[in-house]
C-alpha positions in Angstrom: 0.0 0.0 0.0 1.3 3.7 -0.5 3.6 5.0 2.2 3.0 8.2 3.8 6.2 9.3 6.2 6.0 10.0 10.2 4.6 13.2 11.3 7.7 14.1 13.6 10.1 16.4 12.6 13.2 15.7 10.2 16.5 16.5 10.1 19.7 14.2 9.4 19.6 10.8 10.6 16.2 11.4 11.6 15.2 12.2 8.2 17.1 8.9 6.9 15.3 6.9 9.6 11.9 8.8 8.9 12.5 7.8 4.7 13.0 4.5 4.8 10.4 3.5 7.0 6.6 5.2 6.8 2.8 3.7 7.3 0.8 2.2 5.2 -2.2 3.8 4.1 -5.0 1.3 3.7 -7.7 1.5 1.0 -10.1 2.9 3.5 -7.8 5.7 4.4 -7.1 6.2 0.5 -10.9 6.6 -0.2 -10.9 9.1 2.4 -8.7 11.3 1.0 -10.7 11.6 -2.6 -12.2 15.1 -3.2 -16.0 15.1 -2.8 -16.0 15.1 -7.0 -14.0 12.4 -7.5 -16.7 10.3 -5.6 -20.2 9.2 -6.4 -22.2 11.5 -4.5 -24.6 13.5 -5.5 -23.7 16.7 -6.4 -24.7 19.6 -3.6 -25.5 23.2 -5.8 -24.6 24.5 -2.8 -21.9 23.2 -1.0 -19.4 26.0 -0.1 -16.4 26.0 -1.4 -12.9 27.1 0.0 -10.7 29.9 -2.0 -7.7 28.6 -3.6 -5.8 30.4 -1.3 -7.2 28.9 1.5 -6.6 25.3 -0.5 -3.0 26.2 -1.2 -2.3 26.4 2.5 -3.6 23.2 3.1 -1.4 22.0 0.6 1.4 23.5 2.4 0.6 21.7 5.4 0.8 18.7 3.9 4.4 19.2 4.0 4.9 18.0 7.7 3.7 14.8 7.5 5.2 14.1 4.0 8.6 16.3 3.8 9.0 17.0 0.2 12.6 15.5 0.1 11.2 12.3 1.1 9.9 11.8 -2.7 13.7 12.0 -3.3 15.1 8.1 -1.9 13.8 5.0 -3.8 15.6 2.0 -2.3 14.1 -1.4 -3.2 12.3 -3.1 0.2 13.7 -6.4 1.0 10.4 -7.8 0.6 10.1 -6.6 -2.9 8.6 -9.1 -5.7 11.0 -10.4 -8.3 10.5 -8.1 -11.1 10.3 -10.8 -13.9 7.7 -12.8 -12.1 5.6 -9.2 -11.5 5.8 -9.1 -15.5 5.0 -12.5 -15.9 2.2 -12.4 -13.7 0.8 -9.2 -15.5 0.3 -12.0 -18.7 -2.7 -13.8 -17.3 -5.4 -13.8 -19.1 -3.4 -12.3 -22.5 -3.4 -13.9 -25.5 -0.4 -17.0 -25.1 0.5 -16.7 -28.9 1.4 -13.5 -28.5 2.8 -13.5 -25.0 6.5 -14.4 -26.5 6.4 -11.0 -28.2 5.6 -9.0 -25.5 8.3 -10.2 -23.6 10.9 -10.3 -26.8 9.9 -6.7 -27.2 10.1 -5.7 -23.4 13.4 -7.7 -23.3 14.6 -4.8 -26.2 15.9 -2.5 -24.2 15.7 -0.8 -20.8 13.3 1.3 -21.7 11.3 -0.7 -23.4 11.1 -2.3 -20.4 10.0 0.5 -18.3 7.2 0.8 -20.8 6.1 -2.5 -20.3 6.1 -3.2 -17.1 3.4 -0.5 -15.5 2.8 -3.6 -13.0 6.7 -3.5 -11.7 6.7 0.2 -11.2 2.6 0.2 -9.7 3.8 -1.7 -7.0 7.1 -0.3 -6.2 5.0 3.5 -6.5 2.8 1.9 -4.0 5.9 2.0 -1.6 6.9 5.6 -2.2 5.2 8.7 0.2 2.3 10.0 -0.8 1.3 13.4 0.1 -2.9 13.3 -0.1 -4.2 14.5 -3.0 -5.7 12.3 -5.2 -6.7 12.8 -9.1 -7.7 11.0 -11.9 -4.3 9.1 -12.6 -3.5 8.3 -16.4 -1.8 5.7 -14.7 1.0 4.9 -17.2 2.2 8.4 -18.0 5.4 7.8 -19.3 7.1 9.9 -22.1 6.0 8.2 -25.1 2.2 8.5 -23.9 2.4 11.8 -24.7 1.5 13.4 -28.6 -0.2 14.6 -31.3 -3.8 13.9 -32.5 -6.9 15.3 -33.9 -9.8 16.9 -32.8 -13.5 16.7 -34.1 -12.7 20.2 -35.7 -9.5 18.5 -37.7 -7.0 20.5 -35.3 -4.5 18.8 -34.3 -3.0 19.1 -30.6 -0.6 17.9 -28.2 -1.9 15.8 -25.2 -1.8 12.8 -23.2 -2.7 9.6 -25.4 -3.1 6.8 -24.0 -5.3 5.8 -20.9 -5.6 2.0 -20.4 -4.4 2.2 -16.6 -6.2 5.5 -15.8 -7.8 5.3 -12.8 -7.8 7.6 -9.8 -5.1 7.7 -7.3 -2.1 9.9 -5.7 -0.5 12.8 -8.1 2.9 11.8 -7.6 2.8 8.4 -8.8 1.7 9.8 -12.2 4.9 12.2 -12.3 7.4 10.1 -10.9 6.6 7.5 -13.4 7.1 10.3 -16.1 10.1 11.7 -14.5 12.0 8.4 -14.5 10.9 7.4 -18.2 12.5 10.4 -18.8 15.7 9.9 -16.9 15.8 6.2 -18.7 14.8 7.4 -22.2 17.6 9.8 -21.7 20.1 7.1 -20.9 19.1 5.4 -23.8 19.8 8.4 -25.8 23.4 9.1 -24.6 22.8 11.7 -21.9 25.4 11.6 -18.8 23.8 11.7 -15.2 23.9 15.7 -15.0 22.3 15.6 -18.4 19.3 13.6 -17.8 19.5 15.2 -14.0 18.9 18.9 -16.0 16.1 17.0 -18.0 14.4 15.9 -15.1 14.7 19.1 -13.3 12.8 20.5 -16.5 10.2 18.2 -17.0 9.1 18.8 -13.0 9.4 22.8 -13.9 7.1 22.0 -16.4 4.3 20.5 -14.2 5.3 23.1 -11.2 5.0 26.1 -13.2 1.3 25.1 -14.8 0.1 24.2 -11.8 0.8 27.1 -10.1 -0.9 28.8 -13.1 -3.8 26.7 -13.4 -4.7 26.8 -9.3 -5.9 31.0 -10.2 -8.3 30.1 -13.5 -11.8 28.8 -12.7 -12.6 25.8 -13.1 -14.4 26.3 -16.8 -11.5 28.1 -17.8 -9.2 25.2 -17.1 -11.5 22.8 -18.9 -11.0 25.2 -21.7 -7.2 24.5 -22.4 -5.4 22.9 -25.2 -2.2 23.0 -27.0 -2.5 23.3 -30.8 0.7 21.7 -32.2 0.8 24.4 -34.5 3.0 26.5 -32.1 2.7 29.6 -34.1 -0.7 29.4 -33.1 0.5 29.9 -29.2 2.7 33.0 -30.0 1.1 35.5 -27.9 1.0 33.2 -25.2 4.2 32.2 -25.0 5.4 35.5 -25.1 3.2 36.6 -22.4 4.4 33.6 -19.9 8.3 34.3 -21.0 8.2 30.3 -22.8 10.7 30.6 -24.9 11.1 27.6 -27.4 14.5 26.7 -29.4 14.0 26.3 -33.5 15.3 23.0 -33.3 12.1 22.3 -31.0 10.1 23.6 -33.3 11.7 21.9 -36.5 11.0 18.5 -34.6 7.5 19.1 -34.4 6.8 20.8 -37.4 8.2 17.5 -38.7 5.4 15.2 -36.4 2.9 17.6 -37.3 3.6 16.5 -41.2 3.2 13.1 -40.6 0.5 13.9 -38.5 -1.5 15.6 -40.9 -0.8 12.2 -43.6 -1.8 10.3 -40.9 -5.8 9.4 -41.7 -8.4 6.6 -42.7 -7.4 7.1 -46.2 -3.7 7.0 -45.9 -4.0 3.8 -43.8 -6.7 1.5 -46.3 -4.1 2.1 -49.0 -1.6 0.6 -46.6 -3.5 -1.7 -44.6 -6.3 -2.9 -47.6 -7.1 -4.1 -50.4 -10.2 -4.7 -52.9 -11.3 -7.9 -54.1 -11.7 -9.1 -57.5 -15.5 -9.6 -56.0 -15.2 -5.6 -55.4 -15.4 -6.5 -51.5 -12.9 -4.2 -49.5 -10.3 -7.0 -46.9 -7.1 -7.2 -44.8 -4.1 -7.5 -46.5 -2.1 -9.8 -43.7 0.9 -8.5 -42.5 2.0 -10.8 -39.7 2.7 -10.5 -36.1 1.0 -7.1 -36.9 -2.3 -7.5 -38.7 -3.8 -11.1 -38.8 -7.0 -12.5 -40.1 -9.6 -14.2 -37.5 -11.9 -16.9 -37.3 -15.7 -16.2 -38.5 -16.8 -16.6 -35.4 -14.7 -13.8 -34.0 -15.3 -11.6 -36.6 -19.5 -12.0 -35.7 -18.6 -11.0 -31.9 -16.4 -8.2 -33.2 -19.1 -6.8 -35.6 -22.2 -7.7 -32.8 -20.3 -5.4 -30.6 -20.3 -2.5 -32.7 -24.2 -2.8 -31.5 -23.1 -1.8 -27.5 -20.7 0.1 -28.9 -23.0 2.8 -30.5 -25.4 2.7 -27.8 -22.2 4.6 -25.4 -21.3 7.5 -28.0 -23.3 10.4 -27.5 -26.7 10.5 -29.9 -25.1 12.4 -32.5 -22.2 10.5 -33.1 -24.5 7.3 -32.7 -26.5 8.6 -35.6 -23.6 9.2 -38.0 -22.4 5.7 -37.1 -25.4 4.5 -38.7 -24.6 5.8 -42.1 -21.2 2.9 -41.9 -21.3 -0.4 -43.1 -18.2 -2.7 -41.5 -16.3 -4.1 -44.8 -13.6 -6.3 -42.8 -12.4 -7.5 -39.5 -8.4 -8.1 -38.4 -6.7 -8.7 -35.1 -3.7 -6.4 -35.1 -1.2 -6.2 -32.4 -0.1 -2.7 -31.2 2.7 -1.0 -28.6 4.5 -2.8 -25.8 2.8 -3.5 -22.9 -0.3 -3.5 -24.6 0.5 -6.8 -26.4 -1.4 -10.2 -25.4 -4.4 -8.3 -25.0 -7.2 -8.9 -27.6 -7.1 -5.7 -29.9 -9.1 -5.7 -33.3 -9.3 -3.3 -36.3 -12.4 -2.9 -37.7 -12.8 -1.4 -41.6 -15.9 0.5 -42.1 -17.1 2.8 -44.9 -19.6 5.3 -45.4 -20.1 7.3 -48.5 -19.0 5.0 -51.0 -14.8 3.5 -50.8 -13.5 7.2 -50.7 -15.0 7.4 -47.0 -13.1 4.6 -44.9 -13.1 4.8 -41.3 -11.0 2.4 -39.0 -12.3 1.8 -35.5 -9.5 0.1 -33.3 -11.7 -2.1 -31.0 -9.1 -2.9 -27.6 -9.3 -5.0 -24.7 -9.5 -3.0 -21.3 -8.4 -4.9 -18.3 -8.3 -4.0 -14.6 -5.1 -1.0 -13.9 -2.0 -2.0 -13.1 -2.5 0.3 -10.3 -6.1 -1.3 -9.0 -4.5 -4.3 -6.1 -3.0 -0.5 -4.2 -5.7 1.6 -4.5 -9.9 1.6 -3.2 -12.3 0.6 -5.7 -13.3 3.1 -8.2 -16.9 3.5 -7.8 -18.0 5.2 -10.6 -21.2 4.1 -11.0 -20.5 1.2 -13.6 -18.1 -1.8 -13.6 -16.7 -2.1 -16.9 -12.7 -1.2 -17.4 -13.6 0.0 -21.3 -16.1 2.6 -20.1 -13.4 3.1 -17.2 -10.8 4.1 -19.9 -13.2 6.3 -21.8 -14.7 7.9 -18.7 -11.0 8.8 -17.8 -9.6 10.0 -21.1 -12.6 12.4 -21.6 -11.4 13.5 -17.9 -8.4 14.2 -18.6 -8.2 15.2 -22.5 -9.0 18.7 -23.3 -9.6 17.6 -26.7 -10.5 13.9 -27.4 -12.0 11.0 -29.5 -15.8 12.2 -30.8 -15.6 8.1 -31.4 -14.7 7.1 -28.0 -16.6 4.7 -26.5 -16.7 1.1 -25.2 -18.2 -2.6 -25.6 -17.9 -6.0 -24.3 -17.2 -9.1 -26.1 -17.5 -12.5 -25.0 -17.4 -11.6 -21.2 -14.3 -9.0 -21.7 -14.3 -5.5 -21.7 -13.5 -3.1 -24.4 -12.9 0.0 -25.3 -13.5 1.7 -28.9 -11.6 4.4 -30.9 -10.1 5.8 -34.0 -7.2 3.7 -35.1 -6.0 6.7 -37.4 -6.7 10.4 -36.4 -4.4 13.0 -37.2 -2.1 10.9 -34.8 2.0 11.1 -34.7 4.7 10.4 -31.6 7.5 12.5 -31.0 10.4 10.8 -31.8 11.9 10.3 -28.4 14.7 7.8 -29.0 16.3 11.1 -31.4 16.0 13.7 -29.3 18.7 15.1 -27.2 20.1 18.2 -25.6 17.0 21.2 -25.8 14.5 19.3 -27.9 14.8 16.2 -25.6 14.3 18.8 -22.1 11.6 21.0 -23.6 9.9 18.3 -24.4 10.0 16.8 -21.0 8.6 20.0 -20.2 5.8 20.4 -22.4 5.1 17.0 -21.5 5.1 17.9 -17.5 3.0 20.8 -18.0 0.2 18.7 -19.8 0.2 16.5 -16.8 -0.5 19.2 -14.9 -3.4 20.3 -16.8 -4.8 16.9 -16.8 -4.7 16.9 -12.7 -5.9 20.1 -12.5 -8.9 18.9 -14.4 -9.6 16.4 -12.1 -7.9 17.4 -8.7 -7.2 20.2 -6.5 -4.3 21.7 -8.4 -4.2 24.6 -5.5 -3.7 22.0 -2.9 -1.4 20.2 -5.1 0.8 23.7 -5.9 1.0 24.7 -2.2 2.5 21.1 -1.6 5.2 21.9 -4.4 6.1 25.3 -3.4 8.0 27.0 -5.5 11.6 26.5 -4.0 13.4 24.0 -6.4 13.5 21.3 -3.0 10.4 19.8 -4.5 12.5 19.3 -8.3 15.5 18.6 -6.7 13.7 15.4 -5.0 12.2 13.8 -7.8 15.0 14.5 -9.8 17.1 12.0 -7.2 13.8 9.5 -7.2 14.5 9.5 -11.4 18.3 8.6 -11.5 17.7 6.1 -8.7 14.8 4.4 -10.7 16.7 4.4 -13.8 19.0 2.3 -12.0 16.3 0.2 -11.0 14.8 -0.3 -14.1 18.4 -1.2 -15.8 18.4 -4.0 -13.1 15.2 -5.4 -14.0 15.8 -5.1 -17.4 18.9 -7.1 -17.3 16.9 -9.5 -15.0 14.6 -10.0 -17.5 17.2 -10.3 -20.3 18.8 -12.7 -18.3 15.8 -15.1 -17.7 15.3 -15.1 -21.5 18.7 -16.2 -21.7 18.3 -18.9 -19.4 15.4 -20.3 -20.7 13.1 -19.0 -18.2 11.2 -16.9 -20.1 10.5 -17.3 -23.6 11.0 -14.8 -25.7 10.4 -13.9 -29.9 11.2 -10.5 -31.7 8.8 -9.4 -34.1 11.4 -11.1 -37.5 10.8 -14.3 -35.4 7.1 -14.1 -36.4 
């Protein structure tokens, strides 16, 4: 269970004895810290509310039970679970063809790894302090999560992307987990330890300086926010706030925005498709990636669509009923995500110049659910759990979000292709790799704010660099945890242990 540290005062050994050892919160205690919003009761017009001044001091005084430098140590508890059998564990119930290449693919690199294995770091998070606040937790907010995609209005704009462990839980555990991908990403990408440090360091700026931003709009305001990854577009802003952003940051994304904007259903049917000499539209096979499925399986896939429209909202429901489904695949996306049943589903509308692709994924329960209370929000399905999340914490999202169940399992539904691109992380170094650490810190911000008390969150942080300085440490000593898993895993593939394929093996 998360660890929240003594309330006694702390200064040398003290503080080293007060660090290492800590209560555990139980779920009870964890439910009683949620914010009267984040819960299921009804909701009291008028309730009176504190000022966020008032909320920032309470923040503030969160600080003596949970010094900020305690964020800073992360040594492994004797007691900890073997990290391979933590990652083998998280393949139950996956697909066993394709569990091979999830761990061929997690066995890639250490970073990879970290990616992979949202179970490893869940439970080791669940060790770390915890200060109070709680918010709706993307739950696997690592670097790479982070990009561009479109909106209903054809923008296209930079955000959080990818929500299959969302639940709701403590802040920190969704920036430490971002801090150290970016510690081990930078590793990967040459950077020495007062390199990565400084991009650490950033990346917490980042979140720091939009939250204490964000906890002086209201509340509609804040909902109102998005980035357009057409930075010209942010000009005035960013000259108001003092941002100033390098032009080999801006050549990078100019660059994803490119692809971005080549990125859509037509671009992908001439990859992905082809028509029949009987003039019906199928899936080309392109194995481990896209594979045909049995007839059976495609009838459960298309069935679903039925539950499926029933969640979008009624105007979305009634465009979906002007699209036909053409063709059903399996097709295997991302890294930790593989195993689990994900299906692409080829639809058109106004004749074969009007494909859409609906990616129809298996939701299961968060990596983070055996630490934290139950969600209750009102339903029990993990696909309408992802969607209910994302819309959340998205300023801009998915008109085509929405979720199903097939065959007992839970799903969730979405665009395959929309306007979408990733930052080339495993290229970026020196100013593009830190800005984007921050810009990807200062979403995650946004996203809490959105969903938690941002002011209680800010007067927690402070604006001394203590707070930075902490996390920073927690990164460089997780990266050096995650190499040691890594090579643990690597080294049970080796052995025999686990077995492993790369995609060429398929």
């Amino acid at each position: 269970m998360a660890k929240k540290t003594s309330a006694e005062s702390a200064s040398g050994t003290e503080l080293e004895e007060q660090l290492s050892s800590g209560t555990t919160h139980t779920s009870r205690e964890l439910e009683g810290l949620r914010e009267i919003w984040q819960t299921t009761a009804a909701y009291d017009p008028e309730r009176p509310l504190d000022s966020w001044e008032a909320r920032y001091d309470l923040g503030k005084a969160l600080r003596l039970p949970t010094p900020r430098e305690s964020h800073a140590r992360w040594i492994p508890p004797a007691d900890r679970t073997d990290p391979v059998t933590t990652v083998l564990a998280s393949n139950a119930g996956r697909e066993e063809s394709l569990i091979p290449l999830r761990m061929g693919r997690m066995a890639e690199s250490p970073f990879a790894f970290l990616r992979g294995a949202c179970a490893v770091m869940a439970g080791d998070l669940s060790r770390t302090p915890i200060s109070g606040p709680q918010v709706m937790l993307d739950g696997d907010a690592h670097i790479s999560n982070f990009g561009l995609y479109g909106t209903p209005q054809r923008d296209v704009v930079i955000d959080i992307n990818d929500f299959d462990e969302a639940t709701v839980g403590p802040w920190e555990w969704d920036l430490k987990r971002l801090v150290a991908s970016v510690n081990v990403a930078g590793r990967e990408n040459g950077l020495d330890t007062v390199e990565r440090r400084s991009a650490v360091v950033r990346c917490v700026s980042g979140y720091v300086q939009n939250a204490h931003r964000l906890m002086k709009l209201g509340v509609l305001e804040t909902w109102s926010l998005f980035a357009y990854a057409e930075l010209e577009r942010h000009e005035a802003e960013f000259k108001q706030r003092g941002i100033l952003i390098g032009n080999k940051f801006r050549a990078v994304v100019k660059k994803v925005l490119a692809k971005a904007l080549r990125t859509h259903n037509d671009t992908l049917l001439a990859k992905v498709a082809r028509r029949q000499p009987d003039g019906q539209w199928r899936f080309v096979e392109d194995p481990p990636i896209l594979t045909n499925i049995d007839d059976n399986t495609r009838h459960m896939v298309i069935t679903s669509l039925i539950e499926y429209a029933e969640s979008l909202p009624p105007e979305y429901r009634f465009m979906l009923r002007r699209y036909s489904v053409a063709d059903v695949c399996h097709r295997v996306v991302g890294v930790g995500s593989v195993g689990t049943r994900a299906y692409l589903v080829l639809l058109f509308g106004n004749g074969d110049g009007d494909p859409l692709f609906l990616q129809v994924k298996e939701a299961v329960a968060p990596a983070h659910a055996p630490y934290l209370p139950a969600l209750n929000l009102r339903f029990n399905h993990d696909g309408q759990r992802v969607v209910a999340v994302q819309r959340a914490l998205q300023s801009l999202g998915d008109p085509m979000l929405g979720h199903t169940t097939i065959d007992g399992r839970h799903y969730f539904v979405r665009q395959m292709k929309n306007l979408k691109a990733s930052m080339p992380i495993e290229f970026l170094t020196g100013e593009p790799f830190e800005f984007w650490g921050w810009v990807c810190g200062a979403l995650l911000a946004r996203a809490h704010a959105r969903s938690g008390d941002i002011a209680k969150i800010a007067g927690y942080i402070g604006k001394s660099d203590v707070f930075a300085t902490a996390f920073a440490d927690f990164a460089e000593a997780y990266g050096d945890q995650t190499e040691r898993d890594h090579a643990a895993l690597v080294d049970a593939v080796r052995t025999g242990q686990v077995e492993a394929l790369s995609d060429a093996d398929l």
